[in-house]
LUMZA-97390 format. One record per atom (N, C-alpha, C, O): x, y, z. Coordinates in steps of 0.1 Angstrom, whole numbers, padded with zeros to 4 digits, always signed. Layout:
# residues N
XYZ ...
//
This chain:
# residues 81
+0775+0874+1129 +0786+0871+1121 +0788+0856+1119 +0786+0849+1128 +0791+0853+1109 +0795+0836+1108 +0807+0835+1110 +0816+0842+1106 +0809+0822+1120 +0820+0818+1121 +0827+0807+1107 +0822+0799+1100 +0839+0813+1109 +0844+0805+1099 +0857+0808+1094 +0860+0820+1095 +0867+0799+1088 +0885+0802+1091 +0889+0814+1088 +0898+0821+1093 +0881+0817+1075 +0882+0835+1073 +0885+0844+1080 +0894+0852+1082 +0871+0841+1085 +0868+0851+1099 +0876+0850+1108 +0882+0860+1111 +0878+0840+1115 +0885+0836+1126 +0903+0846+1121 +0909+0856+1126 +0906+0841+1111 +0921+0846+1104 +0922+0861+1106 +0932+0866+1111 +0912+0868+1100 +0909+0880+1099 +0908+0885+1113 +0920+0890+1114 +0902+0887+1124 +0902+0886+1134 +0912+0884+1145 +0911+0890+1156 +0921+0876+1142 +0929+0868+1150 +0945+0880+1145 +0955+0882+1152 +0943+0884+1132 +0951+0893+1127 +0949+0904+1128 +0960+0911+1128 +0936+0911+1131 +0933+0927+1135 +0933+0931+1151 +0937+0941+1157 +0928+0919+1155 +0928+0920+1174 +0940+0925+1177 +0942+0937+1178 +0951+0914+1178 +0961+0918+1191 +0970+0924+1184 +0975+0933+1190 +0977+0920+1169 +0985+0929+1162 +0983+0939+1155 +0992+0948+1156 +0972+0941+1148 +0970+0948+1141 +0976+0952+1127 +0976+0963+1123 +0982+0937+1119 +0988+0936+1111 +0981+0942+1096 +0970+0947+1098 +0985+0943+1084 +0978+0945+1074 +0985+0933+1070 +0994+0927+1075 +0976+0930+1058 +0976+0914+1049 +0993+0916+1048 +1001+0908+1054 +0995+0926+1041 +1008+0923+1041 +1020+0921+1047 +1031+0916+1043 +1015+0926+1062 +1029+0921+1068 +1032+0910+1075 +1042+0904+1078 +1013+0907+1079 +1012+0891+1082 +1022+0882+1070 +1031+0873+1073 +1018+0887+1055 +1023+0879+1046 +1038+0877+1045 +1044+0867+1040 +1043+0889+1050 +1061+0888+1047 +1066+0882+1061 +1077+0879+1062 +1055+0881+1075 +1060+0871+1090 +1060+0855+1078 +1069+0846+1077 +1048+0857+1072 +1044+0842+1067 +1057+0835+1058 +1062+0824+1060 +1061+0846+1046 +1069+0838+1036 +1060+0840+1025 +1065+0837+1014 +1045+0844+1024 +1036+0844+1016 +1033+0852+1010 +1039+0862+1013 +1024+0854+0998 +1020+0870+0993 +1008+0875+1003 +1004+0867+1011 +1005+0886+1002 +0997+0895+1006 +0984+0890+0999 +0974+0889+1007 +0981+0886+0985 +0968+0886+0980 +0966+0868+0987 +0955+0862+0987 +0976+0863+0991 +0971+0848+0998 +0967+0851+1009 +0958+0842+1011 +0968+0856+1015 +0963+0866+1030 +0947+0867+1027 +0937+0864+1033 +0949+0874+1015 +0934+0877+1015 +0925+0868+1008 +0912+0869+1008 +0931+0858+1002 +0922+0846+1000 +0921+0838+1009 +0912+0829+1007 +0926+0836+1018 +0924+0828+1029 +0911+0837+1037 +0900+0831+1040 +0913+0850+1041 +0902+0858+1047 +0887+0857+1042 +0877+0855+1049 +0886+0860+1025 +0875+0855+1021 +0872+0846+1017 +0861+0846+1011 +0881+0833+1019 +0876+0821+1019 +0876+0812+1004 +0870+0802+1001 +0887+0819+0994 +0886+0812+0981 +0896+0804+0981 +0898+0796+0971 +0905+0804+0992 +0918+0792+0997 +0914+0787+1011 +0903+0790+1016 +0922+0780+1016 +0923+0778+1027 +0941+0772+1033 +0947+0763+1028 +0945+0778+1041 +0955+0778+1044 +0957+0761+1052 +0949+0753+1056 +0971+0760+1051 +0975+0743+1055 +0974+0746+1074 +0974+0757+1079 +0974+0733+1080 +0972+0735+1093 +0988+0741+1095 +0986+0753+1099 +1001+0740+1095 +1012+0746+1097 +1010+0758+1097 +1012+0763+1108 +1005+0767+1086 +1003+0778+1081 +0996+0788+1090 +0999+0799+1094 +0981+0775+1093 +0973+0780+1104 +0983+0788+1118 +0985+0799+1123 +0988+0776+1118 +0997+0773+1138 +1006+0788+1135 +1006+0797+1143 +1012+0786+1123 +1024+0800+1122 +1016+0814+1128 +1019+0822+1136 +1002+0813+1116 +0994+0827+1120 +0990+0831+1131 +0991+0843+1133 +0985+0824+1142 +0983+0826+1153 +0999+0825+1161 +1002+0835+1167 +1005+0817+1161 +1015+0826+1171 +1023+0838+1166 +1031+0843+1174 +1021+0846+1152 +1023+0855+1148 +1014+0866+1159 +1018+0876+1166 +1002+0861+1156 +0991+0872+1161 +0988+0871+1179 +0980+0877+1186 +0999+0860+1183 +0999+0861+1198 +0988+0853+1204 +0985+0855+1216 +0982+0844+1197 +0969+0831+1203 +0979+0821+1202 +0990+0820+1196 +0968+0813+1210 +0972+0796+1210 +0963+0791+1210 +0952+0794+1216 +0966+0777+1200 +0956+0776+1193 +0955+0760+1207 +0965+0755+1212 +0944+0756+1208 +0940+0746+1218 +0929+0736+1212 +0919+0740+1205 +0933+0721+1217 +0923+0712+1212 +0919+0704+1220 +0927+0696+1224 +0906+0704+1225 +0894+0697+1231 +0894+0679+1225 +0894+0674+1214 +0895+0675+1237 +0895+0662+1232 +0879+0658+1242 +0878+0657+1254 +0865+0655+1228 +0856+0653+1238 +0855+0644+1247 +0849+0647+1258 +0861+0629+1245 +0862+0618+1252 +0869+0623+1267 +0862+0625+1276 +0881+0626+1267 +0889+0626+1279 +0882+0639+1282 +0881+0635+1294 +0877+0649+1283 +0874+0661+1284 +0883+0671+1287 +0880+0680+1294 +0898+0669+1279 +0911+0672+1283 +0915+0685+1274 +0912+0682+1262 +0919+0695+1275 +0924+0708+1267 +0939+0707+1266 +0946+0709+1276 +0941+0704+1254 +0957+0705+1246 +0963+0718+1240 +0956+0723+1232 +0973+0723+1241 +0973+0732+1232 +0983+0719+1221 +0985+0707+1220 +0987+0733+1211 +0994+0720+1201 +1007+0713+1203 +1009+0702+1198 +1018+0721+1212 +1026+0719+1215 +1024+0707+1227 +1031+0697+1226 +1017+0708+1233 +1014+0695+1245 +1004+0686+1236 +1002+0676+1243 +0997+0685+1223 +0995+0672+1218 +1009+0668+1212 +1013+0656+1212 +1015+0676+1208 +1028+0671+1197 +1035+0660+1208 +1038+0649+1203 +1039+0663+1220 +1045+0657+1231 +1041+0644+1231 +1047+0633+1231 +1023+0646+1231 +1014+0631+1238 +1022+0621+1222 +1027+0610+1224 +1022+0625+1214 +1024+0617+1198 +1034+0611+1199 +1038+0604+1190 
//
């Protein structure tokens, strides 16, 4: 399978909730057919957008800093800022 924000979106939406486009779309504020452009990839959603979907779907999203070798989630980079 390729990785890629689609996939990951799609995925991240069928795993733990089990949402359909649409209801992710009405947690979002968004349509249902933007749901599905973001899944196959003819959009791409803003990083906000991102962050919203995943704490909809119950992940956290975390960032690798290769230098320090340190794991952030977003809320503990927002703090370091």
């Amino acid at each position: 399978m390729k990785v890629s924000l689609g996939n990951i979106l799609k995925n991240m939406r069928t795993t733990n909730t089990n949402l359909t486009q649409k209801e992710i779309g009405n947690k979002l504020s968004i349509a249902d057919n933007t749901i599905s452009s973001y899944e196959r990839e003819n959009s791409q959603p803003d990083f906000e957008t991102i962050v919203k979907f995943a704490e909809i779907c119950d992940f956290e999203i975390k960032i690798y800093n290769k230098r320090t070798k340190k794991t952030l989630t977003i809320e503990e980079l927002s703090k370091e800022l």
